[in-house]
N, C-alpha and C positions, 0 to 999 in steps of 0.2 A: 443627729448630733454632728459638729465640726469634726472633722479632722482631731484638729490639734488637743482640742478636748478629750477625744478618745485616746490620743497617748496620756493626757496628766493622767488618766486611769492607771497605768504600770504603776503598780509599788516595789520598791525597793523591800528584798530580806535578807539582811545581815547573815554574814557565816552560815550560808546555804547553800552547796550541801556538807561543805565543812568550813570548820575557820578560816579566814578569811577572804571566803568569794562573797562578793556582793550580787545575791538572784534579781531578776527582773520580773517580777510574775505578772503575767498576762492576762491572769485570768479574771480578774474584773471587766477588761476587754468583750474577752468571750464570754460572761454571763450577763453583759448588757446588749440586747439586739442592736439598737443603734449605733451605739460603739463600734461592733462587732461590722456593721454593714458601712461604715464610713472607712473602717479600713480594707476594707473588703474590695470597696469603690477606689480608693488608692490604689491601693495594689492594683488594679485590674489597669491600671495608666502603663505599666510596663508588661504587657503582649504585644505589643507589636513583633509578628513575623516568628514565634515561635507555635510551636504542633500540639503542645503538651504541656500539663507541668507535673512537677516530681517533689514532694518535698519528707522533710528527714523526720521520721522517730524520735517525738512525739508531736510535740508543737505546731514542728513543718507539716504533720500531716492536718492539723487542724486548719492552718493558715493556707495551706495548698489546696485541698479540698474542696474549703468553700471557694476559694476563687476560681476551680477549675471546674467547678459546678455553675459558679454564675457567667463564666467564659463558654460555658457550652466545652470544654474542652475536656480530653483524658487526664488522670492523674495516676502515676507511678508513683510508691512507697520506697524509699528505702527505708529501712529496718535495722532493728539490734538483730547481731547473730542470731541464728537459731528460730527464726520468729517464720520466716518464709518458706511454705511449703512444697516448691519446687526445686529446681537447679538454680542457683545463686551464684555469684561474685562478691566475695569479700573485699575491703579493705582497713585495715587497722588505722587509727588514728589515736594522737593526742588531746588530751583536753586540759585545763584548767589545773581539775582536782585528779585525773588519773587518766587510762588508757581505755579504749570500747573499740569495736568494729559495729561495721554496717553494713547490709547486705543488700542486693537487689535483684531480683530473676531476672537468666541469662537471657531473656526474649523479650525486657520488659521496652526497651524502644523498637521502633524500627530504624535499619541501616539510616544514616543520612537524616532521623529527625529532629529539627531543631527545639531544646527545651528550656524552660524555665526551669531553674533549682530554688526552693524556696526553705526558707527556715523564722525561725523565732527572731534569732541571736547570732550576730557576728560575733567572736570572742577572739579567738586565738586563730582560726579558718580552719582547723584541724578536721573538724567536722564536714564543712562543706567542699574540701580539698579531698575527702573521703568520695564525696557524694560525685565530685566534676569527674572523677577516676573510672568511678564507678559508672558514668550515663557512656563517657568514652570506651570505654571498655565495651559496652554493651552497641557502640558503633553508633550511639548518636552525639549531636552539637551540641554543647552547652552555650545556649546564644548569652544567656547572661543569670544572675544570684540576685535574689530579691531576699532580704532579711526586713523586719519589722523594726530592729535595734540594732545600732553599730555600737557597740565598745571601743573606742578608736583608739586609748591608750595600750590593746592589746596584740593589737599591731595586726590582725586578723587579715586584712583589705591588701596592706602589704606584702603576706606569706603568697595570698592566693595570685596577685599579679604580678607577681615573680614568676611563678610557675604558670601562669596563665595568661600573657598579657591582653589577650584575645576578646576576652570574658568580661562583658561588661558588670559591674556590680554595685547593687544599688539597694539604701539604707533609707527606711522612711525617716528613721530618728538617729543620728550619731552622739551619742554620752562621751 
C-alpha cells in the first residue's frame, strides 16, 4: 500500500476522551499489514545517525517497536507511572484533557547515545517534552521526535523548540 493511502486510514472520533477533543485513531493502520509496513518504511527514512529509539505509552510503543525491530535497533519504553519495574525517572506533564506522568529506568540509555523519541500524536508537546527530559536526564541525545500526526493548531512543535532548539522534529502528516 502507498503511503499516503495508509494515512486516509486515520479516522477521526469526536469528543474522545471527553468533549471536545477530536481523537485520531490509528488503529485501522495497525490492523491492516500493508498500511501498517508502509509506515513503518516511512518512518525508517528518519535514522540517520541515531543508537536507539524510545517511544511513549501506548501508541509510541506500537509505532517505535516495529520500527526498531525492522532497524535492527534497541527500543526503550517510556511508561505511565507506576508501570516500570526498576529505578525510574519521572516527569509530569500537560495534556489536552488533564495531567499524567511518565516514567523511564534510570539505566535505560547509555551515557552520550543518541536517540530517536517516537510517538503517535503531536498535540500540545506536553508529552514528548516529558519524554526529551526524560532520555536527557538519563544522559542520552535526543537527536530528534518522529510523530505519525502533527496537530499544528496546538501549537505542540512550537513549545518543544522553544525549549529545545536543537531537536530536530518531524511529522509524517500535519492536520
Amino acid at each position: 500500500m502507498e503511503f499516503e493511502k495508509a494515512l486516509d486510514l486515520i479516522r477521526q472520533i469526536p469528543d474522545f476522551p471527553k468533549p471536545g477533543i477530536l481523537f485520531l485513531d490509528i488503529t485501522p493502520i495497525l490492523s491492516d499489514s500493508s498500511a501498517f509496513a508502509a509506515i513503518v518504511s516511512k518512518m525508517s527514512e528518519s535514522l540517520a545517525d541515531v543508537e536507539s529509539i524510545a517511544g511513549i505509552e501506548a501508541r509510541g510503543f506500537i509505532l517505535g517497536s516495529a520500527l526498531a525491530n525492522s532497524a535492527g535497533m534497541g527500543f526503550i519504553p517510556f511508561r505511565k507511572k507506576g508501570k516500570l519495574p526498576y529505578q525510574t525517572f519521572g516527569a509530569k506533564y500537560g495534556l489536552e484533557y488533564g495531567d499524567d506522568e511518565i516514567e523511564v529506568h534510570v539505566d535505560a540509555f547509555k551515557n552520550g547515545e543518541r536517540v530517536l523519541i517516537v510517538d503517535d500524536v503531536l498535540a500540545t508537546g506536553g508529552t514528548l517534552l516529558a519524554a526529551i527530559e526524560l532520555a536527557e536526564r538519563c544522559g542520552a541525545i535526543p537527536a530528534r521526535v518522529l510523530v505519525l500526526l502533527e496537530i499544528a493548531d496546538l501549537n505542540g512543535r512550537a513549545k518543544i523548540q522553544e525549549k529545545y532548539p536543537d531537536i530536530e522534529i518531524l511529522a509524517l502528516k500535519r492536520t
